[in-house]
C-alpha positions as a printed Julia matrix, in Angstrom:
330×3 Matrix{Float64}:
 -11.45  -28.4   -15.28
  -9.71  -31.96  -16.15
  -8.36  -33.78  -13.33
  -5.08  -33.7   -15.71
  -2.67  -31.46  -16.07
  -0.12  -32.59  -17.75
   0.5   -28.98  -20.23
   1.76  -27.46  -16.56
   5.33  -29.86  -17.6
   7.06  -31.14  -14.52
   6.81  -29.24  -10.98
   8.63  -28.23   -8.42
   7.15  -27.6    -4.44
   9.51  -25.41   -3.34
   9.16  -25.37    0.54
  11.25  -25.85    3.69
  14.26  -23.27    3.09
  16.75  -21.61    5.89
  14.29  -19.12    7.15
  12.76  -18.67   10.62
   9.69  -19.76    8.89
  11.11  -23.27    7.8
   8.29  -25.05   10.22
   5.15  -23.27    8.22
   6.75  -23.23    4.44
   7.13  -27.22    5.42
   3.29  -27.26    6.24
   2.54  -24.85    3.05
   4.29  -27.34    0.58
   2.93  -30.25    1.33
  -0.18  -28.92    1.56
   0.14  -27.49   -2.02
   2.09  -31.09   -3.29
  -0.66  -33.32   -2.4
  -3.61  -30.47   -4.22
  -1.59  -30.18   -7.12
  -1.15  -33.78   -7.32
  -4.81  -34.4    -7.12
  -5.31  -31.87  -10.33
  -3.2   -34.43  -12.77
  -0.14  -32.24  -12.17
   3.37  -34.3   -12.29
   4.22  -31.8    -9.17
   7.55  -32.8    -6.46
   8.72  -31.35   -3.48
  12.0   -29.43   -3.78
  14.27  -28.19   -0.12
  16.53  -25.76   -0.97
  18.2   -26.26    2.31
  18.48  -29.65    1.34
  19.32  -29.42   -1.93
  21.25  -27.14   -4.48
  18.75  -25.26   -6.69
  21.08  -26.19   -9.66
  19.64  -29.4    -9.96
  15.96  -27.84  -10.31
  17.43  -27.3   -14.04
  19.61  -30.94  -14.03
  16.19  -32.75  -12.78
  14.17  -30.78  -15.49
  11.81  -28.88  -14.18
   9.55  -26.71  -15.74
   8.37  -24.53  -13.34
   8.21  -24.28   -9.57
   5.35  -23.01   -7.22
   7.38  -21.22   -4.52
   5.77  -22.27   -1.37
   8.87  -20.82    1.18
   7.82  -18.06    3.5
  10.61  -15.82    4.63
  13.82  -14.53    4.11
  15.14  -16.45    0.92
  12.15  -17.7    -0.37
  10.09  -14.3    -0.52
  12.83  -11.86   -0.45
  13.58  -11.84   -4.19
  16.79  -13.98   -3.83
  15.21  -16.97   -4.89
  13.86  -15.64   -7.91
  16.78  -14.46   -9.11
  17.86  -17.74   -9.16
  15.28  -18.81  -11.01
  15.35  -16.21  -13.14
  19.32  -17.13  -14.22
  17.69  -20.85  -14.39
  15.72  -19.69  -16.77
  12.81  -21.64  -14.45
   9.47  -19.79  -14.22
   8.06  -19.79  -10.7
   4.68  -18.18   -9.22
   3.95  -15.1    -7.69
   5.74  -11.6    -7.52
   9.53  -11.19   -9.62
  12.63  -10.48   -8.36
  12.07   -6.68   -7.45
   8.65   -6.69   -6.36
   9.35   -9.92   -3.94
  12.61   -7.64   -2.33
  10.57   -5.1    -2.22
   7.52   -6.2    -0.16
   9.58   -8.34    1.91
  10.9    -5.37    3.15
   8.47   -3.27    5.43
   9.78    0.23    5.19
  10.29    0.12    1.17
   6.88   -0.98    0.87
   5.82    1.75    3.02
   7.44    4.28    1.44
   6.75    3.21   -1.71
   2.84    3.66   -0.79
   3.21    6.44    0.63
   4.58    8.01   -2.68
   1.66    6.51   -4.22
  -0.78    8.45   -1.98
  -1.82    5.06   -0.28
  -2.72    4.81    3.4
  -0.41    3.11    5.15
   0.23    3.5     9.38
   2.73    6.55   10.45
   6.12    5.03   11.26
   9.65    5.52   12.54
  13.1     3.54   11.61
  15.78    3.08   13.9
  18.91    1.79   12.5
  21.41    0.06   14.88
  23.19    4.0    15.36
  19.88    5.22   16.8
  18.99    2.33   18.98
  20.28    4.57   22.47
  17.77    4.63   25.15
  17.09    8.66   24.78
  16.5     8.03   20.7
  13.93    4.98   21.86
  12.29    6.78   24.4
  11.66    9.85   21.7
   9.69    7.47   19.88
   6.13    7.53   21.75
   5.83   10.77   21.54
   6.16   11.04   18.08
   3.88    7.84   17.23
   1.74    8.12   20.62
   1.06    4.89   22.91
   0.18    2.37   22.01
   2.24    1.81   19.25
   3.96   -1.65   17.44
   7.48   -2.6    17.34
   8.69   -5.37   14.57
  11.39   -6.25   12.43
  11.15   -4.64    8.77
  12.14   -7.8     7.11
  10.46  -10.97    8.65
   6.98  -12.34    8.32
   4.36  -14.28   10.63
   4.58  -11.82   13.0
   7.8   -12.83   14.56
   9.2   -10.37   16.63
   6.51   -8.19   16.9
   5.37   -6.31   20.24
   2.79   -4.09   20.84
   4.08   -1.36   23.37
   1.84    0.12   25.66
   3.87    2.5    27.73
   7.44    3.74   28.07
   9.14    1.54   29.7
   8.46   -1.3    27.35
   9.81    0.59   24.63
  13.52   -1.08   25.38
  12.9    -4.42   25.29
  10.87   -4.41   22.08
  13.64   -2.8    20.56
  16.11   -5.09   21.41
  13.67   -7.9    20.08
  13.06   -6.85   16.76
  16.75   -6.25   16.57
  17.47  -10.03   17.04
  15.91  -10.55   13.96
  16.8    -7.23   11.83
  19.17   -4.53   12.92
  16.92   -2.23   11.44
  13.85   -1.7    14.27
  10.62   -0.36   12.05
   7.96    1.65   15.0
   4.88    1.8    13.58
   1.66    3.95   15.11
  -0.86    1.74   16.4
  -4.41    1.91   14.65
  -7.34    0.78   16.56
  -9.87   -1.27   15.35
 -10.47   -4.39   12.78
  -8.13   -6.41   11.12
  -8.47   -7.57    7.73
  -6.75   -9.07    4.9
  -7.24   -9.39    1.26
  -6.05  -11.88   -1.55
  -5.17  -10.94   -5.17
  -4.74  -13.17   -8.01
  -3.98  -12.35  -11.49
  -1.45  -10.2   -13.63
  -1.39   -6.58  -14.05
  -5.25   -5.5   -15.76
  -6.22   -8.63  -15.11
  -5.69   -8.68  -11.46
  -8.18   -8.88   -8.89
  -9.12   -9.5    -5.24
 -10.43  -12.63   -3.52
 -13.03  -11.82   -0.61
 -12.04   -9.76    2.33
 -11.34  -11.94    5.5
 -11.8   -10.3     8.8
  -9.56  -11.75   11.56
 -10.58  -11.8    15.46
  -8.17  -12.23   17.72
  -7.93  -12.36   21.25
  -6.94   -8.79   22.54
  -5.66   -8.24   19.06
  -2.89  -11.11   19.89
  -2.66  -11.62   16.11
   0.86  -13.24   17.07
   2.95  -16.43   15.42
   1.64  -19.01   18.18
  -2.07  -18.19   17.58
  -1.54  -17.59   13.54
  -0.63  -21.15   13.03
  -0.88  -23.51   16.32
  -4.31  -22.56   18.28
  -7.94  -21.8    17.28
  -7.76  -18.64   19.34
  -8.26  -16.76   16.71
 -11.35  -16.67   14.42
 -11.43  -15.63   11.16
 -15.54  -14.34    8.82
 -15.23  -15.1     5.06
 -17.65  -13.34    4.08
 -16.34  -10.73    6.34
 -19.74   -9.49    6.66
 -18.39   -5.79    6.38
 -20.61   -3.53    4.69
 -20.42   -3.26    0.39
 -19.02   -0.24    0.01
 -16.15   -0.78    2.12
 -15.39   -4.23    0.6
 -15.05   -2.36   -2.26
 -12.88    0.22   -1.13
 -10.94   -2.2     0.32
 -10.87   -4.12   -3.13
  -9.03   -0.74   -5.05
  -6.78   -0.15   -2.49
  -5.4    -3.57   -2.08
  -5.26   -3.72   -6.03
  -3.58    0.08   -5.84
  -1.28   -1.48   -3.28
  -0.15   -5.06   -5.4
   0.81   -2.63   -8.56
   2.47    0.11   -6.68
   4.84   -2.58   -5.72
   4.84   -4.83   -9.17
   3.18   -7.72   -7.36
   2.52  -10.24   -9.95
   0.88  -13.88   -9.76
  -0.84  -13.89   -6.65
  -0.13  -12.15   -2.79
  -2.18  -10.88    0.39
  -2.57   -7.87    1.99
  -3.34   -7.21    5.21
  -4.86   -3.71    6.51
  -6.11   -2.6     9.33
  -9.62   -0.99    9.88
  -9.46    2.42   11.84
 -12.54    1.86   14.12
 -13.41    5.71   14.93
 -13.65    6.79   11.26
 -13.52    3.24    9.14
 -10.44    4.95    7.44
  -8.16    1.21    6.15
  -4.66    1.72    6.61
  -2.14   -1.15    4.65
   0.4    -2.8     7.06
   2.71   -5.05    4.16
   1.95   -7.29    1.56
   2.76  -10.98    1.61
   4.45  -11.69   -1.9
   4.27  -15.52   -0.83
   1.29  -16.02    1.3
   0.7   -19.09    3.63
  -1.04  -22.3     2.21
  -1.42  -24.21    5.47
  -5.09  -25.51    6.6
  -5.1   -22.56    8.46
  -4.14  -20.05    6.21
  -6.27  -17.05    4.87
  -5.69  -17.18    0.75
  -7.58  -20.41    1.0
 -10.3   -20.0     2.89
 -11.06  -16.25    1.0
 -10.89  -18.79   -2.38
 -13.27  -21.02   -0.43
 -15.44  -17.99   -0.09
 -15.51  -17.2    -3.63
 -16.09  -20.76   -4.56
 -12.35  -21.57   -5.87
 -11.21  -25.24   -4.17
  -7.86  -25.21   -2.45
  -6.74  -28.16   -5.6
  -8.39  -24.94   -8.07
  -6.28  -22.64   -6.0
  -2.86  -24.15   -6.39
  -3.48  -24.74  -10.19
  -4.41  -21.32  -10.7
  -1.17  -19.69   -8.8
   1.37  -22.43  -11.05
  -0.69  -21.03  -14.36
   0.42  -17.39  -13.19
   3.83  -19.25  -13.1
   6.47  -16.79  -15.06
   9.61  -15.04  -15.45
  10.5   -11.29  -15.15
  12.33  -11.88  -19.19
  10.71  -14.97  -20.29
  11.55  -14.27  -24.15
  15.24  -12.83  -23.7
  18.24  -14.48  -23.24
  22.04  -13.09  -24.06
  21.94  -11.64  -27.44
  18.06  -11.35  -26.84
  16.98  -14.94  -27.93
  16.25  -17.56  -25.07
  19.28  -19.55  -24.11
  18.85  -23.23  -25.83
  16.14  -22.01  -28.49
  16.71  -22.86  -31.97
């Protein structure tokens, strides 16, 4: 590849945003600014809590990488934007991005699809009463996992282990989302699983299995300690890599992922049966972070890595505008 790339037009980094994951997008984007800098590309960093995505179109932009993690940067409301800019960006559109931002959709969605995915229960804020909680555990069995349908990075997220911790994890997730998703706990491995590409031409990046200490797979020790250690190869045997392969791929079109995303599954350890927990429309790119390191794996640099998401760079209509020709074209 040329260490120019000046056909990719002028580029925005967009990272920071009004999320609860503001801190890691910040660390994502620059991360991606300086590699996409060092490939030739005429790339800039771009805060939409900073600054009104209008002038993406004012400052001429030509496409942005979409580096924000989180509620309005993942969610699909950013790329509606974009999409009414008329601004390509990378990874999943507008409906696929709500959609997997959203824990229960994307689990019912796979479920429809015939795709494993962990037994679960929703509690909206009129069946949050203690008898209603309580109920839960039997139906799910102990231990089980608490979170918030609609934020990543683990936040809010406890892992109950009897009934009297049932309450409080409730009322945690439910700072964060009124809507409380319980979700049956499988034992055994975690793993997670990159996919790059569009439609036929998608395909995974190497499996990465994640250790973590007493399966405390939790914000702190995602992104500030070493706790946790991560095998890239994951040294698991072929054939389930390869399983693991179809269903992630299964999983990224149920939903209309496009561009690039990760999912992350779970390993059942008394019958190896892999169960899908979500899919990350707009994965982490921090020194830490897994899509790199599986890339790393398969011989793709983190610089190769960033160029290869912004080519994916599109619209959910690129040809249409009003009247069915693009808005500006001759």
């Amino acid at each position: 590849m040329s260490h120019s790339e000046p056909s990719l037009g002028k580029v925005a980094v967009l990272m920071g945003g009004a999320s609860a994951e503001r801190e890691i997008s910040l660390m994502s984007g620059h991360g991606v600014l300086e590699a996409l800098r060092s490939q030739g590309v005429d790339a800039h960093p771009f805060d939409p809590a900073e600054r009104d995505l209008a002038e993406l179109k004012r400052d001429g932009f030509a496409r942005c990488f979409i580096a924000l993690h989180g509620r309005f940067g993942e969610d699909g409301t950013v790329q509606g934007a974009l999409e009414l800019l008329r601004i390509p960006y990378t990874g999943s559109g507008v409906m696929a991005s709500s959609i997997a931002m959203d824990k229960v959709m994307t689990k019912r969605i796979w479920s429809a699809a015939g795709l494993p995915t962990p037994r679960y229960v929703v509690l909206n804020t009129e069946q949050q009463q203690r008898e209603q909680i309580v109920a839960v555990p039997d139906e799910l069995g102990l231990p089980l996992i608490v979170k918030p349908p609609r934020e990543g990075s683990s936040i809010g997220v406890s892992k109950v282990r009897g009934y009297s911790q049932m309450q409080d994890a409730v009322r945690l997730s439910a700072r964060y989302d009124p809507e409380v998703l319980c979700e049956e706990f499988i034992e055994g491995e975690e793993v997670t699983c990159p996919v790059l590409g569009i439609g036929a031409g998608a395909h995974t990046l190497p499996v990465v299995r994640i250790n973590a200490p007493e399966g405390a797979y939790d914000y702190q020790n995602k992104y500030f300690t070493d706790a946790v250690s991560y095998q890239c190869p994951s040294g698991l045997p072929a054939d389930e890599e390869r399983e693991l392969s179809s269903i992630v791929l299964a999983a990224y079109r149920a939903l209309g992922c496009r561009g690039w995303a990760r999912a992350d599954l779970m390993i059942r350890a008394k019958d190896r049966k892999p169960f899908l927990l979500e899919m990350n429309t707009s994965p982490g790119m921090t020194s830490h972070s897994l899509v790199p390191m599986s890339a790393r794996a398969a011989g793709i640099s983190y610089p190769a890595l960033c160029v290869a998401v912004l080519r994916y760079a599109t619209l959910d209509y690129p040809q249409t505008g009003a009247g069915g020709r693009v808005k500006g074209a001759p």
